[in-house]
C-alpha positions as CSV (number, residue, x, y, z in Angstrom):
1,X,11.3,-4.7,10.0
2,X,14.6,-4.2,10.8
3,X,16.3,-2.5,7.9
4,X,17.8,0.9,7.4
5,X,15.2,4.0,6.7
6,X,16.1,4.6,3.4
7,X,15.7,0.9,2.3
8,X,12.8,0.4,4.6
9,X,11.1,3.6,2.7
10,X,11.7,2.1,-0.6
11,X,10.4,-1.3,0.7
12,X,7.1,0.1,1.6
13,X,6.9,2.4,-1.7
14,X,7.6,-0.3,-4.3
15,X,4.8,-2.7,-2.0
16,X,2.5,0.7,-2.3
17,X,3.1,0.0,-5.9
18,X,2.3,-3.2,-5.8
19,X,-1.0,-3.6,-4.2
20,X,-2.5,-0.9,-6.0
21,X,-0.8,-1.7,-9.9
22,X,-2.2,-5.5,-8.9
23,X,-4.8,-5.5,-5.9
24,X,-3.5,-8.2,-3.8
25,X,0.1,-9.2,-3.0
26,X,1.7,-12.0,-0.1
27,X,3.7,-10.9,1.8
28,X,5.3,-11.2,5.3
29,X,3.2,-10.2,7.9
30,X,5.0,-7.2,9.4
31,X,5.1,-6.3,5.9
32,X,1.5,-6.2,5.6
33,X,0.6,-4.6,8.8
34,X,3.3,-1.6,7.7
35,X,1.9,-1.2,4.3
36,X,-1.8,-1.3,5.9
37,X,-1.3,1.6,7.7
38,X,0.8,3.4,5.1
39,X,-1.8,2.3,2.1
40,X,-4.4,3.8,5.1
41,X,-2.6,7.5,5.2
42,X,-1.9,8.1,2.2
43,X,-6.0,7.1,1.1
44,X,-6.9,9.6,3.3
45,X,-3.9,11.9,2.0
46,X,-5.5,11.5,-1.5
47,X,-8.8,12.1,-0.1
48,X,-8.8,15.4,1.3
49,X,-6.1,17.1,-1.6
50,X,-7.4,17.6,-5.3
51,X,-5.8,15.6,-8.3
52,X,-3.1,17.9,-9.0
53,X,-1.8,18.2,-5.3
54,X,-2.1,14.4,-4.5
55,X,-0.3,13.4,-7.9
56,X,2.9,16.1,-6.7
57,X,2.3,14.5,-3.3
58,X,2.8,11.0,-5.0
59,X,6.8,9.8,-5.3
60,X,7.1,10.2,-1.5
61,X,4.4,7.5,-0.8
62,X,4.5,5.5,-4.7
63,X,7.5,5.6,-7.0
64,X,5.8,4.2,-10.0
65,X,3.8,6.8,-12.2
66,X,1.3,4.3,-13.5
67,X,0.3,3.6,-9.8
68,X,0.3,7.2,-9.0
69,X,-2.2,7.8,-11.7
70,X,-4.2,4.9,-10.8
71,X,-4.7,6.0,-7.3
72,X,-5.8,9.6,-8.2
73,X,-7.5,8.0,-11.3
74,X,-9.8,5.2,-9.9
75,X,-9.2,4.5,-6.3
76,X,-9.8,7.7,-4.9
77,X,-13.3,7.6,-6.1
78,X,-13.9,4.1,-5.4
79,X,-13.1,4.9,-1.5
80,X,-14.1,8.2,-1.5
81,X,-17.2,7.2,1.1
82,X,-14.8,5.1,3.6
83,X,-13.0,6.7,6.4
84,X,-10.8,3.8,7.1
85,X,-10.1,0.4,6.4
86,X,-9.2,0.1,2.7
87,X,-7.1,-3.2,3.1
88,X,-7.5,-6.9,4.2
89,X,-5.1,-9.2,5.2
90,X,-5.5,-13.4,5.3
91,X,-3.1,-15.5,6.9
92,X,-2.0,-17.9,4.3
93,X,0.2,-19.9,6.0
94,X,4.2,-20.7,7.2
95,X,7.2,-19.7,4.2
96,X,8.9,-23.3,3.5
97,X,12.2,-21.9,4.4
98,X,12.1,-20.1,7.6
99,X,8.4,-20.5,8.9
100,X,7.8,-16.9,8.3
101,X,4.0,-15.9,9.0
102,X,3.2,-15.2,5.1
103,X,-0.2,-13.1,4.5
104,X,-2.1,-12.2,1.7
105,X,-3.1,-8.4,2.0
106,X,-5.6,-7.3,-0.6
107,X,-7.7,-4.0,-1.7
108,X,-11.1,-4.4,-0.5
């Protein structure tokens, strides 16, 4: 993506935020593709730790407590069965002012 580490972290942990607080978000698509496959680890994080150790686990991959507690809360048992594959992303076109790629990535 191109930025620093630290920013880049707290790019992908406020998107984290994001899709899970709302269920779908556009975004660019190397965005997308990096928050897939960190949405994907942490699920299966979250998956194989009980509450209490996910929720400590939680401001390295989510800043926001209320999306913290949501992941634990609902998600967790809403994906408990799959393995993989907890997001989607649809092209949704070109950005206006520098033809990005923007995408549409989504909680399935």
């Amino acid at each position: 993506m191109g930025l620093a580490r630290p920013h880049r972290m707290s790019l992908l942990k406020n998107l984290v935020a994001s899709l899970v607080l709302h269920g779908s978000i556009r975004t660019t698509e190397n965005r997308a593709k990096a928050l897939a496959s960190r949405f994907g680890r942490l699920m299966s994080l979250i998956q194989k730790k009980d509450a209490r150790e996910a929720i400590r686990l939680m401001p390295n991959y989510c800043g926001i407590e209320a999306a913290s507690r949501k992941l634990v809360g609902e998600l967790k048992t809403k994906y408990e069965k799959r393995k993989s594959g907890f997001t989607r992303i649809t092209s949704i076109g070109v950005r206006k002012g520098d033809n990005s790629n923007l995408v549409q990535i989504e909680l399935i």
